[in-house]
N, C-alpha and C positions, 0 to 999 in steps of 0.2 A: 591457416587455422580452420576454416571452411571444409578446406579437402581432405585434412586429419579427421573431420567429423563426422563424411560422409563416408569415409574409411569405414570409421566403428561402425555407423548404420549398415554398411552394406553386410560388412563381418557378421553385425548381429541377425541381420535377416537372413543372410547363408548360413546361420549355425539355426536357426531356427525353422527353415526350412529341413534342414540334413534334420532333425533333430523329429519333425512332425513326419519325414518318411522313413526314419529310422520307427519309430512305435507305430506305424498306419502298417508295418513291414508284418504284420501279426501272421503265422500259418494261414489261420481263416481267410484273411485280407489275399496272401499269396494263391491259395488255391483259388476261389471267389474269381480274383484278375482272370486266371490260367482258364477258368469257366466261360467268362465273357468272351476273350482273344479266341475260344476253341466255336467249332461249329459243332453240333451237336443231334443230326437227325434223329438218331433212337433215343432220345432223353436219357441216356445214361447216368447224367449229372444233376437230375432231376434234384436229389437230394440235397445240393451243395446248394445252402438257403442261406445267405447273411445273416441275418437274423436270428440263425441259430448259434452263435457264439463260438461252438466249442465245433471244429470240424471233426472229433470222432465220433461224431453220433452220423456222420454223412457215409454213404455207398460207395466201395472201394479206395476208403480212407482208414488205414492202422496206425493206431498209437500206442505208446510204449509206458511204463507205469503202472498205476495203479490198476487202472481196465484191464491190462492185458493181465494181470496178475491176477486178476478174480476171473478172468476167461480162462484161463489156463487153469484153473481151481475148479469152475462150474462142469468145462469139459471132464477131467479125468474124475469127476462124481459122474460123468454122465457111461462113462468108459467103463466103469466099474457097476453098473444097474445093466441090468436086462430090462428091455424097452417091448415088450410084444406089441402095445397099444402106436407104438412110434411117439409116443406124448413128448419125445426130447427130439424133436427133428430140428427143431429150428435150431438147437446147442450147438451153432456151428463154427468151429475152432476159425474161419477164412472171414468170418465176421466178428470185427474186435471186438465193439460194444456188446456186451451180455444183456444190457435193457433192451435192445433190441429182440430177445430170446424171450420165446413164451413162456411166459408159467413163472417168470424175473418181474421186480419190479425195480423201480430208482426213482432216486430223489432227486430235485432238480440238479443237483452236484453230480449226477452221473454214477452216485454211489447205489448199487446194491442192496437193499431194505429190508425184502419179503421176496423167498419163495413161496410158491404155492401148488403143492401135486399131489392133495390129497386126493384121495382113490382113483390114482393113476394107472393100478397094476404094476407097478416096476416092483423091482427085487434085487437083493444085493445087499453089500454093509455100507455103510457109512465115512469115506473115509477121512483119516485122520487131518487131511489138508483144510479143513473146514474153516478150522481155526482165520483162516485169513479173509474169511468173509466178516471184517470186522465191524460194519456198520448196518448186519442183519439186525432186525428188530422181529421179523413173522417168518420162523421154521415150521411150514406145516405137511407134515408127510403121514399123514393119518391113513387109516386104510389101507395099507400097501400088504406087501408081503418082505417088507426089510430083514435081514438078519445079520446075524453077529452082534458084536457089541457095542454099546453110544460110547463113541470115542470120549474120553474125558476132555480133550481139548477144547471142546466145547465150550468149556464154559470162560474161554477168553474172549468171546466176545463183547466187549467194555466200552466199547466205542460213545454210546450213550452219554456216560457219566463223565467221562476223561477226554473231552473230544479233539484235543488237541495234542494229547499225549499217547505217542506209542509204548504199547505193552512190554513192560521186563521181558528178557527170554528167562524160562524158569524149568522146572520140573512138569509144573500142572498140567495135567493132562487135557484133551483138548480142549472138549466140550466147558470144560472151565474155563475159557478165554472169550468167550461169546457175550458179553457182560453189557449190550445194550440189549438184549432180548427180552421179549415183551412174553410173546406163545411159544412154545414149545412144546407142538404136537405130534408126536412119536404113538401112538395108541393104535391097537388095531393091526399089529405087525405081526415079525414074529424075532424080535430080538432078545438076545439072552444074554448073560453075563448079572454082574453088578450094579448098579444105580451108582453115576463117579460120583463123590462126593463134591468134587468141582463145580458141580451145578451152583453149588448156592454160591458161588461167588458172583451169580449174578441176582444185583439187588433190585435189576430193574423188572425181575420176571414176573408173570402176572399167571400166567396158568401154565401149569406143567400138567400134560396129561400124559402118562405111559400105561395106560393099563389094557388091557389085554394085548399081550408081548408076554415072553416065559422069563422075564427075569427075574434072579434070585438074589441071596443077601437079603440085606434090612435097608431100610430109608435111611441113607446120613443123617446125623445132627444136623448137620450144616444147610440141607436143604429144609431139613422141620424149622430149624432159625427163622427161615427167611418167609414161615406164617404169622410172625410177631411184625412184621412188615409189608411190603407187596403182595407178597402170593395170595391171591383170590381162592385160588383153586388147585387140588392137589390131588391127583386123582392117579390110584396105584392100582385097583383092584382087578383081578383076574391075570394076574401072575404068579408065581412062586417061591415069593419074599416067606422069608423065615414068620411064622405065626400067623399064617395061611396056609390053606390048601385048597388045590381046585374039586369041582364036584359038579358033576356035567355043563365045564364052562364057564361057571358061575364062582365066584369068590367066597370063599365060607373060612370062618372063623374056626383056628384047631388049637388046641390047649396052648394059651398063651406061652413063650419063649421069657425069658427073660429080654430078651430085645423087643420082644412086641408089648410088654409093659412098661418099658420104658419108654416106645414111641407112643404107646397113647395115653399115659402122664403129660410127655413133651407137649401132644396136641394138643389134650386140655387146657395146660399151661396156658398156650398160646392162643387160645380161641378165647380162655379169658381174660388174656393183656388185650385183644384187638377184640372184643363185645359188643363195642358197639357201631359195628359196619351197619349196612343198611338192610341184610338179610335177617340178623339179629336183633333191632329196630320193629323191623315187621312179624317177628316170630313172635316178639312180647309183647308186641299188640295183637295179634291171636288170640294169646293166653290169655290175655286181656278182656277178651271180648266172650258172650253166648253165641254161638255160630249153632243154632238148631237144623239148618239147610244142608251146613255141611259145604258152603261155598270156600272154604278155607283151607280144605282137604290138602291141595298141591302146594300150603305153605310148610311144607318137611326141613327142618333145620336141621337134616343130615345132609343137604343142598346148601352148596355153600352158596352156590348163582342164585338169587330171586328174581333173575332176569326168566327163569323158566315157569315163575308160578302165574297162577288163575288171575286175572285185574290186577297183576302187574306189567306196566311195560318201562323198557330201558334205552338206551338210544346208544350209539353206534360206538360205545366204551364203556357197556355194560354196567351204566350208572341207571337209577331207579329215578324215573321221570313224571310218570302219570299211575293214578293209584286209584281203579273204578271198581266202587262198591255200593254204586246205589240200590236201593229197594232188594238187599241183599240179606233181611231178617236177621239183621246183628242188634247186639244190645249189651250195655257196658259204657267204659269213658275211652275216651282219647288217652294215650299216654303222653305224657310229657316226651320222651325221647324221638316224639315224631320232629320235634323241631331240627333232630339231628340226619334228616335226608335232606342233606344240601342242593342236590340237584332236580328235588321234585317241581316240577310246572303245573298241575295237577291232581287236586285230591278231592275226589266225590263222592262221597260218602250221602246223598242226600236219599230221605226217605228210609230211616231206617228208626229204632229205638235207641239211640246214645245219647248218654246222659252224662254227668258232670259239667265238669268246668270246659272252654274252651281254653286248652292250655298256652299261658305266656309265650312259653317256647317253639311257637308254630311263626311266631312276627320274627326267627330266621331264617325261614324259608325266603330268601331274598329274590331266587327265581319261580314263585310261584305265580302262575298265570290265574288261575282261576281257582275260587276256596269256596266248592259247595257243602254244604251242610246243612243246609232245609230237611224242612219236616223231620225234625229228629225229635228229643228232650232234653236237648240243651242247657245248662241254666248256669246262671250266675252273671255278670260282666262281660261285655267285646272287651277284650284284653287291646288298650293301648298300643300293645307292639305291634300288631298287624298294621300299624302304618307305617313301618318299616321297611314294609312289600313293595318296592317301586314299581315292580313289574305284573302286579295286579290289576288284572283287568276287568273282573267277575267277582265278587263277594255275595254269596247268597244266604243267607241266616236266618230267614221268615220260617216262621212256622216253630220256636222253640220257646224254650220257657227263660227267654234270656231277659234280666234286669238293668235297669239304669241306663244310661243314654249311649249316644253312640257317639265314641270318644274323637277329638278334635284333629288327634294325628292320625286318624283313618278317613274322615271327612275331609282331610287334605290331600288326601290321593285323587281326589277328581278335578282338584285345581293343578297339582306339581306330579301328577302320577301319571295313570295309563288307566286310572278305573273310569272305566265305562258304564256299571250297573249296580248298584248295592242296592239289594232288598236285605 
């Protein structure tokens, strides 16, 4: 009975043994060994790092799959440009990894994410193979001298939303399959053709810029659709879409089309289902206000970014963060719709003439750091809700004509908060 038993122990530790150098057997693990056993004068193998998981990211290492499939994609984009500057040297088909290639970037997955070659000087069209860079998210080729036409395939890029699901094969053309895309910076070229309507299949796109390029036709429905949702920014101008025309350069308005009253009905539409962004927020509070200085000149609400006006700044996703307007001769109220910049940390306002109420709706500003507002003409109540600001650090409101006490869930931020200073 004994020897039956030590039977199974020994079975089981040879099947478990086989079993821990059957999975330790990994590529990495193989090359790695073949590194050590070799000698190695000129560091050749420098690269081959344990530590790095995956050995095609290492030197004189090709793998087959997916990399090689977008190497073999990046290359004949590269095959297809005129390079004078040499800005694609490193696109080199003998080196598998593309993240290794300048001007690529990837994600820890070794996927593909963002090119970037804007005002590179290159020239050429676009080609249709693009389509299988399906985990881009930043196309920027601004500047250039591109030509022909944006492939429709494009816009299969989807990867984004469906991340585990491969794309139908279908009709759509390319640039329609590109559907985790965020930028899409085409501006600055000199491409012509159509605008594919495939664009707007991508719902994660955030700014399309094509304008100055010669292209013709009207703006699809289908990408105006997609200003009721994501798109920030939409910027077509100094081409030669139907209800334009150029005029040294510049974009000028010619007797409307029947299509070009239909796309600027569409825009309105859609500018007033999505009102109340954060550029729109701060345009009614302009309107709102006496600006006798004139410091409010660069808030133009034909700008869709407020990332570009005067005392305002945004942070690294083009969200509205800090908002400096002190001793800036304004005079008027708050508006209530300020409480709807979510991502403000920042609003200084002190030293000026504002007057009413401190509006309710400023206590969901949840990341606001610091709420100056001194020396104004404040009046009425500290609204309760600003102790809802966990993240307050600064509360200053001396100097106004404010009543009644100073309520107990904002007195509570210096016990369970981060406030450090209320005057």
């Amino acid at each position: 009975m004994g020897a039956q038993f030590a039977e199974v122990i020994s079975a089981g530790f040879l099947a478990l043994a086989l079993a821990t150098f059957v999975s330790c057997n990994t590529e990495g693990d193989i090359l790695y060994k073949q590194r050590v056993a070799w000698e190695d004068p000129e560091n050749v193998l420098q690269s081959w790092d344990p530590t790095v998981h995956n050995p095609c990211t290492w030197l004189h290492v090709t793998c087959n799959y997916d990399n090689s499939v977008i190497r073999d994609i990046l290359y004949k984009q590269r095959e297809a440009w005129e390079d004078p500057q040499n800005m694609l040297q490193t696109w080199d088909p003998t080196l598998h990894n593309p993240c290794l290639w300048m001007h690529v970037m990837c994600n820890n997955d070794n996927s593909v994410i963002r090119v970037d070659l804007g005002d590179a000087d290159i020239s050429g069209p676009l080609i249709p193979q693009l389509e299988g860079l399906k985990n881009l998210q930043y196309f920027e080729l601004y500047g250039n001298r591109l030509n022909g036409s944006i492939p429709a395939t494009m816009g299969k890029l989807k990867h984004l939303e469906v991340i585990w699901e491969q794309p139908e094969r279908d009709n759509t053309p390319i640039i329609g399959h590109l559907k985790s895309l965020e930028y899409l910076e085409l501006h600055n070229n000199a491409l012509s053709g159509s605008i594919p309507a495939s664009i707007g299949n991508i719902k994660t796109l955030k700014y399309l810029r094509l304008n100055g390029n010669g292209l013709t036709g009207t703006v699809p429905l289908e990408i105006i659709s997609l200003l009721i949702s994501n798109l920030a920014e939409l910027n077509i101008a100094d081409n030669n879409l139907d209800g334009t025309a150029r005029k040294s350069g510049r974009r000028a308005m010619a007797a409307p089309s029947a299509a070009a009253v239909l796309f600027s009905s569409l825009l309105a539409f859609a500018t007033l289902v999505s009102c109340n962004t954060e550029g729109d927020i701060l345009y009614a509070q302009r309107q709102a206000w006496k600006d006798p200085n004139n410091v409010l000149q660069s808030w133009d609400s034909t700008l869709a970014n407020p990332c570009s006006w005067s005392h305002v700044t945004c942070d690294s996703n083009n969200s509205v963060v800090r908002l400096d307007l002190g001793l800036a001769g304004l005079s008027g109220p708050l508006i209530p719709e300020l409480g709807g910049l979510n991502y403000l940390q920042y609003l200084r306002l002190p030293a000026n003439n504002l007057s009413g109420d401190i509006p309710q709706s400023l206590g969901n500003l949840t990341n606001l750091v610091r709420l100056e507002l001194q020396k104004n003409a404040l009046s009425g109540t500290i609204p309760a809700s600003l102790g809802n600001i966990k993240a307050l650090e600064l509360l200053r409101l001396n100097d106004n004509l404010l009543t009644g006490t100073v309520p107990l869930e904002v007195l509570s931020l210096v016990l369970t908060g981060k406030l450090t200073e209320l005057i």
